[in-house]
C-alpha positions as CSV (number, residue, x, y, z in Angstrom):
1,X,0.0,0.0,0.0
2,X,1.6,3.6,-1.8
3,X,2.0,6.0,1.4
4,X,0.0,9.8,0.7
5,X,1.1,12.9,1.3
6,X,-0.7,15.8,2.5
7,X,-0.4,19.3,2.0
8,X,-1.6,21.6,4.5
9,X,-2.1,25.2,3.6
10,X,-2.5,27.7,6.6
11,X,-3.4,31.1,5.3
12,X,-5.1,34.2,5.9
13,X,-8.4,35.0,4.3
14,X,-10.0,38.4,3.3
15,X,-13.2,38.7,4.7
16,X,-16.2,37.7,2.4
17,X,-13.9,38.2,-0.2
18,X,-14.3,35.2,-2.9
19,X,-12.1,36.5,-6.2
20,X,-9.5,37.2,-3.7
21,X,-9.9,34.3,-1.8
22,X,-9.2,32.2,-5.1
23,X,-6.7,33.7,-6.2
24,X,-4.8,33.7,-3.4
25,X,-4.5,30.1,-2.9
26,X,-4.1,29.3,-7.1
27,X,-1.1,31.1,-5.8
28,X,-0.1,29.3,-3.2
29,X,-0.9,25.7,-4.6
30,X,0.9,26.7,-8.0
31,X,4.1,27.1,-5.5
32,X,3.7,23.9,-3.6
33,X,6.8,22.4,-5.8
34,X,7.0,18.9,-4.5
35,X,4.9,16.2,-5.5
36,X,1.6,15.5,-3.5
37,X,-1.7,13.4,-3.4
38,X,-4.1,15.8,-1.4
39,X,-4.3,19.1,-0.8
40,X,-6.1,20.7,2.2
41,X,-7.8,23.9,2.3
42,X,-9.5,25.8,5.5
43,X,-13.2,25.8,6.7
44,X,-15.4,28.6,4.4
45,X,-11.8,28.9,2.4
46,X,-13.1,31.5,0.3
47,X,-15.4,33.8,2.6
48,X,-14.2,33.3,6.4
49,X,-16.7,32.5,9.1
50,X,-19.8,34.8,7.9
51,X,-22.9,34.4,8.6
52,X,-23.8,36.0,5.3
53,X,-24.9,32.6,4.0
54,X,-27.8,34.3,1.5
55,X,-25.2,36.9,0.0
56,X,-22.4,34.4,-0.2
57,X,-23.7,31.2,-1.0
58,X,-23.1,29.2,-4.0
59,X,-25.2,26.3,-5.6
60,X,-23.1,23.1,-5.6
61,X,-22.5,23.3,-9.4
62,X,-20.8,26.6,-8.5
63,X,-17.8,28.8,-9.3
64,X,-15.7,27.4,-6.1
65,X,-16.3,24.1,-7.2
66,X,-15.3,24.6,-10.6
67,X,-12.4,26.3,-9.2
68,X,-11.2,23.4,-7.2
69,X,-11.8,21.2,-10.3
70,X,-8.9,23.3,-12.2
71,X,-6.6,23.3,-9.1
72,X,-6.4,19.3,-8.4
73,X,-6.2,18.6,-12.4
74,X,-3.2,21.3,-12.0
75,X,-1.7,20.1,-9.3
76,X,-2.5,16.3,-10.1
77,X,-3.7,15.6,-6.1
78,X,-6.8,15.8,-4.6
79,X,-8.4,18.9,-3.2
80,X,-10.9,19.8,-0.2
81,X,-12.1,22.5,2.0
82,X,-15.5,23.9,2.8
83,X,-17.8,26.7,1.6
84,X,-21.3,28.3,1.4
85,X,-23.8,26.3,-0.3
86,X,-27.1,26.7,-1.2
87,X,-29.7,23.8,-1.8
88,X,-33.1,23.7,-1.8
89,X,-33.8,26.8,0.1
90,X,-31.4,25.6,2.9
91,X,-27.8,27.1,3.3
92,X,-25.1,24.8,4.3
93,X,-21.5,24.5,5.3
94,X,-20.4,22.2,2.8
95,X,-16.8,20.6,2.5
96,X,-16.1,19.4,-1.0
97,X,-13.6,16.7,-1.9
98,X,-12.5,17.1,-5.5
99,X,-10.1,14.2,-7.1
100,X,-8.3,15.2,-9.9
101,X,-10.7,13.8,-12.6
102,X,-13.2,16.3,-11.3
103,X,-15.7,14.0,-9.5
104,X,-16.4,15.0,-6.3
105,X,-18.1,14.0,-2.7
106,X,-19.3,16.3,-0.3
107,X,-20.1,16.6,3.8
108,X,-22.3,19.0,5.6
109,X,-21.2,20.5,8.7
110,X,-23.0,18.2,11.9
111,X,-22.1,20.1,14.9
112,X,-23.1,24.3,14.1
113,X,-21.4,26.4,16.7
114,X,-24.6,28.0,18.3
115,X,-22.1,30.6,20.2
116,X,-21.8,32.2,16.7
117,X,-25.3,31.7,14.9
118,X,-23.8,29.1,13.2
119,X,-26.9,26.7,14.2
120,X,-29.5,29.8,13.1
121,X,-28.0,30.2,9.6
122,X,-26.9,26.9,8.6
123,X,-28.5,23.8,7.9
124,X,-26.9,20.7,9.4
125,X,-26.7,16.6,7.8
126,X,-26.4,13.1,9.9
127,X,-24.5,11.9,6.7
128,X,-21.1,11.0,7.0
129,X,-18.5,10.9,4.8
130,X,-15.8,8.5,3.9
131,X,-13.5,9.2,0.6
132,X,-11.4,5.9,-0.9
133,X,-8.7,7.3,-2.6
134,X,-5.3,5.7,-3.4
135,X,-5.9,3.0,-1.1
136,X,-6.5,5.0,1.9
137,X,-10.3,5.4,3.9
138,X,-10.3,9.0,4.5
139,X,-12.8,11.0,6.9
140,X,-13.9,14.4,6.5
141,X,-15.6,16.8,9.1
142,X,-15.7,20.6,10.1
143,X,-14.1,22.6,12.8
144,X,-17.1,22.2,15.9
145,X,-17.5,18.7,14.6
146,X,-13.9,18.3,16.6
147,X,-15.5,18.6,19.9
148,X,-17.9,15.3,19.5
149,X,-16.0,12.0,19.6
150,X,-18.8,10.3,19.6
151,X,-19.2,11.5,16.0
152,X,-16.2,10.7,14.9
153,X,-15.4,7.5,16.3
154,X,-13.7,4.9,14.2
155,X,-16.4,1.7,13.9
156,X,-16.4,-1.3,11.8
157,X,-19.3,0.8,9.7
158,X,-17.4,4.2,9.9
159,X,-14.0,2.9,9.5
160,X,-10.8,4.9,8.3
161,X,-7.2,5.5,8.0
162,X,-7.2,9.3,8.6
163,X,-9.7,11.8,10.1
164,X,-9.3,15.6,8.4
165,X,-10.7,18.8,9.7
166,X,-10.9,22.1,8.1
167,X,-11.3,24.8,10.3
168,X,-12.1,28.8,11.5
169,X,-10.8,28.0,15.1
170,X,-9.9,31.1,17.1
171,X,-6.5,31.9,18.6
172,X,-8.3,32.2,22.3
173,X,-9.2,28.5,22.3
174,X,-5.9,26.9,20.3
175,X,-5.5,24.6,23.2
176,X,-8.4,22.7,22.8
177,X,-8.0,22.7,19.1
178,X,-4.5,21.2,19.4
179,X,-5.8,18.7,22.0
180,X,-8.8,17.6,20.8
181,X,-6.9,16.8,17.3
182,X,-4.3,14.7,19.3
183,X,-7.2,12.7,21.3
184,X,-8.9,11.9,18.4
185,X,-5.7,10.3,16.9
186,X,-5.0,8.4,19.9
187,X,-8.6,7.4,20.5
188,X,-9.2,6.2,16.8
189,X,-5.8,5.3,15.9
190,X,-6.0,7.0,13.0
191,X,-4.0,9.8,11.5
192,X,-5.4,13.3,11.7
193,X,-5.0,16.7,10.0
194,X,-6.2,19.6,11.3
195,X,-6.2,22.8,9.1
196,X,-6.8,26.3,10.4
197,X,-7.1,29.7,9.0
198,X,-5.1,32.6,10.5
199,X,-5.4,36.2,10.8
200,X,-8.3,38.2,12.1
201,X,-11.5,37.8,10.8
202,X,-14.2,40.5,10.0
203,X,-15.6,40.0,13.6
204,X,-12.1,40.9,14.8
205,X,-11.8,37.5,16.1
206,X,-7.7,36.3,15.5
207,X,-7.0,32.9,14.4
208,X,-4.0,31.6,14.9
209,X,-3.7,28.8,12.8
210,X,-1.8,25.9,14.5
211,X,-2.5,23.9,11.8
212,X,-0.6,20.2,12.5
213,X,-1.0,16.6,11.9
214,X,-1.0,13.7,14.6
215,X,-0.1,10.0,13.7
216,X,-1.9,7.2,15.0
217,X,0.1,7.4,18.3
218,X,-0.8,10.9,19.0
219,X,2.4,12.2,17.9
220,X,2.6,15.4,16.0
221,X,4.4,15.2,12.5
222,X,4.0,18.4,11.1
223,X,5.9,21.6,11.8
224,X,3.8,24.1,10.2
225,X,4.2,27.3,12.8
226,X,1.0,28.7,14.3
227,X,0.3,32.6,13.1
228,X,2.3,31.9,9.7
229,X,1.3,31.8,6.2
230,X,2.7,28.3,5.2
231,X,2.3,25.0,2.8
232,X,3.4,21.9,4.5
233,X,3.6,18.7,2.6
234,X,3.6,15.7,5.6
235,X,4.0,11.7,3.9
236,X,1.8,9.1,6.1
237,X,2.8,5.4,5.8
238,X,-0.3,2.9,5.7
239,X,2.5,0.1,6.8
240,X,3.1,1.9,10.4
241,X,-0.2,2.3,10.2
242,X,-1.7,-0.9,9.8
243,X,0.9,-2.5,12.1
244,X,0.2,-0.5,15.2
245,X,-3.2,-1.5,14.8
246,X,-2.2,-5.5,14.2
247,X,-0.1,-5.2,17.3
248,X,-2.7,-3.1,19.5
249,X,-5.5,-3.8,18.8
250,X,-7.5,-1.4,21.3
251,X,-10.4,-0.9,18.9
252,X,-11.3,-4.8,19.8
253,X,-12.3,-3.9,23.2
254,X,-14.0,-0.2,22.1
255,X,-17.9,0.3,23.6
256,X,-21.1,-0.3,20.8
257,X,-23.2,2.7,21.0
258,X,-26.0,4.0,18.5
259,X,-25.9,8.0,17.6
260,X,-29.0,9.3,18.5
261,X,-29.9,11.6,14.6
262,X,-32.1,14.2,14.6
């Protein structure tokens, strides 16, 4: 089994800005040299946390989407992040996984962080979402979603090989971000990639990034700096991987629960 490598990009955004948004990282993936097999984007990537979802939203068969359709045929690797999308009358915080022949796959935000309307703006899903690709069973949620294990326990129905979050997680609670990312590795025995915007938002809220990744033992592989504009390409190995598990097999002995959906 091929390892992957991940690209993490932390960047600013400018607020509900989408032209610039775009064009800002076409730059920065056109400048990620080395080779790689996903690329990973921040939570709302091309708008920041708004709550402007009727002004900014997109359909799914939108401009962003076609947008990330250019970038992973460019860049030959997958690409995902989240934005605003509209469906149906309903608005929705919708991360998009794009592989490089253009199909796609989507999730829609669970957990909407009431503290910020989130939860009065956006609709939410009980669908999960597990990408194959290259071998590998890859997870995708959203920011808030971080804070429910429950959710994204690893299960014989729900079962992966690393867990990705995009995020808008503020500077003032970066120690629960870089925490909860590490408990979810060790908990699941999974890899996991966390990627955060930086810079201040239009609420003046500062985000500090601390984008990272965490193996399957909780360790931290990455060394993208928190607060800096950065592209970090980090290799997993599906060997190491499957071997931990083989030789502890902790998910054996793991509780059966049932997720109470709305």
């Amino acid at each position: 089994m091929q390892n992957l490598k991940v690209t993490i990009i932390q960047s600013d955004l400018k607020w509900e800005d989408k032209l610039y948004n775009l064009e800002q990282f076409a730059t920065k993936i056109s400048s990620v040299k080395e080779d790689t097999d996903i690329i990973v984007l921040p939570e709302m990537f091309t708008t920041g946390f708004t709550m402007k979802a009727k002004e900014f939203a997109e359909p799914l068969n939108s401009n962003t989407l076609a947008w990330m359709q250019t970038q992973a045929k460019l860049k030959n690797a997958a690409i995902t992040g989240s934005f605003i999308c509209e469906e149906n009358n309903k608005y929705f915080n919708r991360l998009l996984w794009v592989n490089t022949n253009g199909d796609y796959f989507f999730y829609d935000k669970r957990h909407l962080f009431r503290m910020a309307n989130e939860d009065k703006t956006y609709s939410n899903s009980s669908k999960k979402l597990i990408v194959n690709y290259k071998g590998w069973n890859i997870a995708l949620q959203v920011c808030y979603d971080l804070r429910f294990p429950v959710w994204s326990r690893r299960t014989i129905e729900y079962n992966y090989d690393a867990l990705i979050y995009v995020a808008n997680w503020p500077e003032r609670r970066a120690l629960p971000w870089k925490v909860l990312l590490q408990a979810r590795a060790i908990e699941n025995q999974s890899y996991v990639v966390g990627v955060n915007r930086i810079g201040n938002d239009g609420n003046d809220v500062y985000h500090s990034g601390d984008s990272c990744v965490f193996d399957f033992k909780g360790e931290k592989i990455s060394q993208t700096p928190a607060s800096v504009s950065s592209a970090e390409t980090i290799e997993l190995n599906k060997a190491n991987l499957d071997d931990f598990r083989n030789n502890f097999p902790a998910h054996l002995d793991a509780d059966d629960f049932v997720i109470k959906l709305d």
